[in-house]
N, C-alpha and C positions, 0 to 999 in steps of 0.2 A: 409201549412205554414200560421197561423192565426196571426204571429207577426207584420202584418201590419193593421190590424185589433181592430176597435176603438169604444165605442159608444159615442154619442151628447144627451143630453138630454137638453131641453125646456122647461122651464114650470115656471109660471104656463101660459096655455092654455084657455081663454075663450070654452065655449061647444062648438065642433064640429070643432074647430080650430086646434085640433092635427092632425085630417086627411087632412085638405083642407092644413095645411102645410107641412104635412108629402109628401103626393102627389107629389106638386109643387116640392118641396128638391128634391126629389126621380127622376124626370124627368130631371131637369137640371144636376143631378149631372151624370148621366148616358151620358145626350147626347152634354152637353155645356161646360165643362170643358176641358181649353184647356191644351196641354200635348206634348209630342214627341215621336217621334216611329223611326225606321227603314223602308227609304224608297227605298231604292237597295239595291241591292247585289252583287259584282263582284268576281269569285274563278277563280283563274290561272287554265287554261284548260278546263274551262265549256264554251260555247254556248247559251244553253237555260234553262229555268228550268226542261225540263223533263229529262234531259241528269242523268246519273249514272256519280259519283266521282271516276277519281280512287282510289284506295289508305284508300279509306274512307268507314264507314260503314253505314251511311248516303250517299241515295240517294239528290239530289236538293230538292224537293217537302218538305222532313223534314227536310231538315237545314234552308230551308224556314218558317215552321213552328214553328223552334226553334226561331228562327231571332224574328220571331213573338213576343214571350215572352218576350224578352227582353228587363228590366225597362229601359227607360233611360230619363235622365232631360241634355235639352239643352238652356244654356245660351248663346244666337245670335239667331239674328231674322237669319239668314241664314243658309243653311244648312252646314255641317261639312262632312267631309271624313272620316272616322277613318278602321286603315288599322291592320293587321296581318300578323304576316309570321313565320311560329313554324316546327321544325323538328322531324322528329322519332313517334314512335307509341305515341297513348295515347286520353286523351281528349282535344276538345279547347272549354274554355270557354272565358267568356265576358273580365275576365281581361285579356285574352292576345292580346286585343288589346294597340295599342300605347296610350299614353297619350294626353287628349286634355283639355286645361284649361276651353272650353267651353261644356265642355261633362263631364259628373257622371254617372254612370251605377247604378242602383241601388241592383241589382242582380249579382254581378261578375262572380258568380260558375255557372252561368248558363250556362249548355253542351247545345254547337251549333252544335257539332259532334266530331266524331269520327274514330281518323286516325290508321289506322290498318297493314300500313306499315314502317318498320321502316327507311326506305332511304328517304321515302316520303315527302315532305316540302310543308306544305300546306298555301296557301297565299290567304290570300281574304279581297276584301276594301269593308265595307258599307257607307251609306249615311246616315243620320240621321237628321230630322229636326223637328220645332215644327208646332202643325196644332193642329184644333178641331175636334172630330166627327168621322164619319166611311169614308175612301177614297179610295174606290177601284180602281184599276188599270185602269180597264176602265175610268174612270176620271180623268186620270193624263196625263200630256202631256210628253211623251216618244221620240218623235222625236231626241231629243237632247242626247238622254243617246247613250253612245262610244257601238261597238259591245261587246257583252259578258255581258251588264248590266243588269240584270234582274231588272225590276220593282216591287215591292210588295205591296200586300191593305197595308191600315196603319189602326189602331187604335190608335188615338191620346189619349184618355182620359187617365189618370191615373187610373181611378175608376172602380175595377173589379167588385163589387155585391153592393146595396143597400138593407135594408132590415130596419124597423120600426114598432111600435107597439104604442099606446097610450092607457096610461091610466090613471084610475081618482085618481085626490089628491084633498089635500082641503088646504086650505089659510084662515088662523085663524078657524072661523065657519063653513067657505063658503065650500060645501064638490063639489059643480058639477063642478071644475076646471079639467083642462087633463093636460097629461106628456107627453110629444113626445120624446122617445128613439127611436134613429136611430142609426143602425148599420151601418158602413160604412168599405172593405175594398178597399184599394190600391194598386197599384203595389210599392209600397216603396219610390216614388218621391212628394208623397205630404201627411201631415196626417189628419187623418180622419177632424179632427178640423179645421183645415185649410180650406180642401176640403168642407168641410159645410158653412166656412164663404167664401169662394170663390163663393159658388152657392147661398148663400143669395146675397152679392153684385149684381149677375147679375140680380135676384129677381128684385132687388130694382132700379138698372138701368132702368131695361124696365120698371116698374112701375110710375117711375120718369116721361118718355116718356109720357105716358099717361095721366097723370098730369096736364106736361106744354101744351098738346094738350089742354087739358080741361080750360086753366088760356086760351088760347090766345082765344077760342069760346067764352066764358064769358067776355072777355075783349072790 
């Protein structure tokens, strides 16, 4: 699926500038970009995540996995419930959960599993919320989640691969100028463009920092 899939190009670039920016880009956008994931998972009848589903063709550990995948952009600082309940054989994907005005899925058809009985009525709530970065389980405080909630890592970022190349143009005469072409894709809740001037701003944020340290020693 490359339809989320964008290039940025920059330029013109002083010498050596295409990489020392390419670089910088390339790290924030990976690790500071902030996003929303899927942070539990609740299914009628399960316990824990090793447990087998009835009914289902997916065990826990890959619907967990599926869950994973799945794009989603959430509007409120807090998290959201969003719940399912579908009958008879077949697949569940993202759209069938309920509608939430602060919730988009980017991916609807995304198969979270598959139910293989046809009396079967499969029901399950996640949680979803926004965050930055990588937040494994172990770092989350669980105390509070009701019996039968499963906890899951999140990856918050929206940004599935970074990738960039520089090279030389010229500006009138002037031939030792560079081009910074970055490839950027997504999971579909933010584009590429976007995602480049998002990880510029935060550039320039912490840069800013450094700045007004330097104005108030000089002052």
């Amino acid at each position: 699926d490359r339809e989320h899939v964008g290039q940025v190009v920059i330029t013109p670039c002083s010498k050596g500038y295409g990489t020392t920016f390419g670089n910088a880009l390339r790290r924030v956008l990976l690790s500071s970009l902030p996003g929303a994931a899927v942070e539990s998972v609740k299914i009628e009848g399960v316990q824990h995540e090793f447990s087998a589903v009835e009914g289902v063709q997916e065990d826990m550990i890959e619907i967990i996995l599926n869950l994973k995948q799945l794009a989603v952009q959430v509007h409120s600082d807090e998290p959201i419930t969003l719940s399912l309940s579908k009958k008879g054989k077949g697949p569940i994907t993202g759209k069938d959960f309920g509608k939430n005005a602060d919730v988009e899925i980017a991916n609807p058809d995304m198969v979270i599993a598959n139910v293989t009985d046809d009396k079967k009525t499969f029901a399950m709530d996640i949680t979803v919320a926004r965050g930055q970065g990588y937040v494994p389980v172990a770092q989350k405080e669980t105390k509070h989640l009701d019996l039968g909630t499963i906890a899951i890592d999140s990856l918050y970022t929206p940004i599935r691969d970074v990738g960039y190349n520089v090279e030389m143009t010229r500006v009138g005469d002037v031939t030792n100028y560079e081009k910074l072409v970055m490839t950027v894709e997504t999971d579909g809740t933010i584009t590429p463009k976007d995602a480049v001037s998002q990880a510029t701003k935060i550039l320039m944020d912490h840069f800013s920092l450094l700045l007004n340290e330097t104005d108030e020693e000089n002052a």
